[in-house]
C-alpha angles and dihedrals in degrees: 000000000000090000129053130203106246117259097260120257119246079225134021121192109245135245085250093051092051092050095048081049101052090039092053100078120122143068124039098325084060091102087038102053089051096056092046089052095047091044093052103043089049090049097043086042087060115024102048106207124058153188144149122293133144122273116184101172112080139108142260102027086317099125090106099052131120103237114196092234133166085240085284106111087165088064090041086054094044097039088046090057084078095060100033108130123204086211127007093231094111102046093040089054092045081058098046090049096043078061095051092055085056091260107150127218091264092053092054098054089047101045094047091043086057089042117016099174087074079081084067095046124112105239092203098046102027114028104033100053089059090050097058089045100056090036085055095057094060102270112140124230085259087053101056102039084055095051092048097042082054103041112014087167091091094062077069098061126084113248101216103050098034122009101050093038090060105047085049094058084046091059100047091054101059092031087214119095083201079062098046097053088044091057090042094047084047101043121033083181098075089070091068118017129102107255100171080066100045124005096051093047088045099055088045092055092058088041083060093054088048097262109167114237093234089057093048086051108053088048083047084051091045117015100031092150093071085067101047090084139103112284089239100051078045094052088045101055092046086058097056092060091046094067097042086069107250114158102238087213099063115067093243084076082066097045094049085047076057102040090050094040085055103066150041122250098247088048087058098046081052098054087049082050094054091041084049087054090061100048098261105132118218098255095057089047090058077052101051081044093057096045091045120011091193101065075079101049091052113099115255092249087065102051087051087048091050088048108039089055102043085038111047108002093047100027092236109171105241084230089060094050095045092055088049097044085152084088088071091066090045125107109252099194090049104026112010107047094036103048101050087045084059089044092048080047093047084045096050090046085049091230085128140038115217096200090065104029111046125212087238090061090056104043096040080059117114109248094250100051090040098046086046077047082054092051100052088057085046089068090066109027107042105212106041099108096038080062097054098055092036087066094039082060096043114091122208096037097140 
């Protein structure tokens, strides 16, 4: 992955704590409050772990100020030099604007501590601009405040030599702004990554295996983070399922690219383990994997739920669930529980026999013919329906 999860902080400063930070401007501290924040949001952006120490170097009346260090107050001093403004008024003003746009305080915080250059940004030249750009394809004001929370990298880019030119390859690509917006809603990434060195490299490496362009394209509309690799993790992935056998033509190719490109390789070797507790042999398992990819995206609390309750609460046969691996991927809470409380019910009004008619059937069944199946019983059971929604209504059912 070209992007790793920070190592989590022994402390994090609060919700609570970043609102009473950015609401404290004003009076003589204003100066103050601003180095500390910048201070603190550079440190913490760097170091990883914090806590309080002294710091009685700074700038701007700050020599009385708590800096989040690693123990190092010599680093936070160091690290807070390239945020150490002579006035608060840009920063301040980076704040105000970022308001304006309906971030709230906790936004803010979030989106400085990830990137805290933005606090050097003009709001004028560099951040407006974006806004309206990305306003003006189609994206909403809540749109945008969640891609940049979740990817403020891009306020770094420039918008003429990389973000609208990526947004208009994008767009290209998948020849439907409605596309477009859905990969971008899915993916912050794709604002400001680098796509002539990966996307394009990526797509021609699946064109190579025989991979359809519909089918690159609706994983590029859904799924556009599987592409934003190294050509080589990418390569490597498509090979593996490959030579698991998956036919590159038919859309579960795709899905298995996904499933592999999702997770790492000891969280796969995990979820085989949890299939191999409850008899499934690994073979069967590959199999499973090549008539329905998502039985291996699902957690593996929910592969022990799904089979806790068909095994041993329903009395469903292994060898029955293994053959229908597609259960694994079903809600249990809106498909799974209600309907085999309705089956248990059809069986007990006899309406049904259960050695000819199986609960897979049943809960493999599309919503509408099972709920005109439903109906038909209802003719001559009054109630049955009624049962049925009564337990699609009902939470806690597992």
């Amino acid at each position: 992955m070209p992007f790793h999860a920070r190592t989590p902080k022994k402390r994090s400063p609060t919700a609570s704590q970043d609102s009473i930070f950015l609401h404290s401007f004003g009076g003589a501290n204003h100066g103050t409050v601003f180095n500390v924040l910048c201070m603190r949001v550079f440190v913490e952006y760097i170091v990883g772990y914090v806590y309080f120490c002294s710091v009685d170097d700074l700038s701007y009346g700050a020599h009385d100020v708590l800096a989040w260090t690693h123990g190092d107050s010599e680093k936070a001093i160091s690290a807070s030099k390239y945020l150490n403004f002579k006035t608060p008024n840009k920063p301040d003003s980076v704040i105000q604007f970022f308001k304006t746009q309906g971030f709230s305080d906790t936004q803010i915080s979030q989106l400085i501590r990830k990137f805290p250059v933005a606090l050097s940004c003009n709001p004028e030249k560099n951040l407006l601009p974006k806004f309206k750009f990305l306003s003006s394809i189609g994206l909403s004001d809540t749109d945008i405040v969640k891609l940049l929370v979740a990817r403020p990298k891009s306020l770094g880019r420039s918008l003429d030599n990389h973000i609208v030119p990526s947004v208009e390859l994008l767009n290209s690509l998948l020849q439907s702004n409605e596309r477009t917006l859905i990969a971008i809603r899915r993916c912050a990434w794709v604002l400001d990554w680098d796509f002539q060195s990966n996307l394009i490299p990526n797509m021609e490496v699946l064109r190579d295996v025989g991979v359809p362009g519909d089918k690159m394209l609706y994983m590029l509309t859904y799924q556009p983070r599987d592409f934003l690799v190294s050509g080589e993790v990418f390569r490597k992935a498509v090979e593996e399922v490959v030579g698991m056998g998956f036919d590159p033509s038919k859309t579960h190719f795709m899905l298995a690219v996904h499933a592999i490109r999702s997770m790492s390789k000891g969280t796969w070797d995990k979820k085989i383990e949890t299939y191999e507790k409850w008899g499934w042999r690994k073979e069967e398992v590959l199999l499973a994997f090549r008539s329905d990819p998502w039985c291996m995206m699902k957690s593996e609390e929910k592969i022990d739920t799904v089979m806790e309750f068909l095994v041993n609460k329903m009395g469903v046969e292994l060898s029955v669930v293994v053959k229908n691996s597609v259960l694994i991927s079903l809600s249990m809470e809106k498909r799974i529980v209600p309907r085999s409380l309705v089956y248990e019910y059809c069986v007990d009004k006899k309406l049904i026999d259960k050695n000819q008619v199986g609960l897979c059937g049943w809960l493999k069944c599309p919503e509408t013919y099972f709920v005109k199946r439903l109906e038909r019983y209802d003719k001559y059971v009054p109630g049955v329906l009624e049962f049925y929604r009564e337990k699609m209504d009902q939470k806690n059912l597992v």
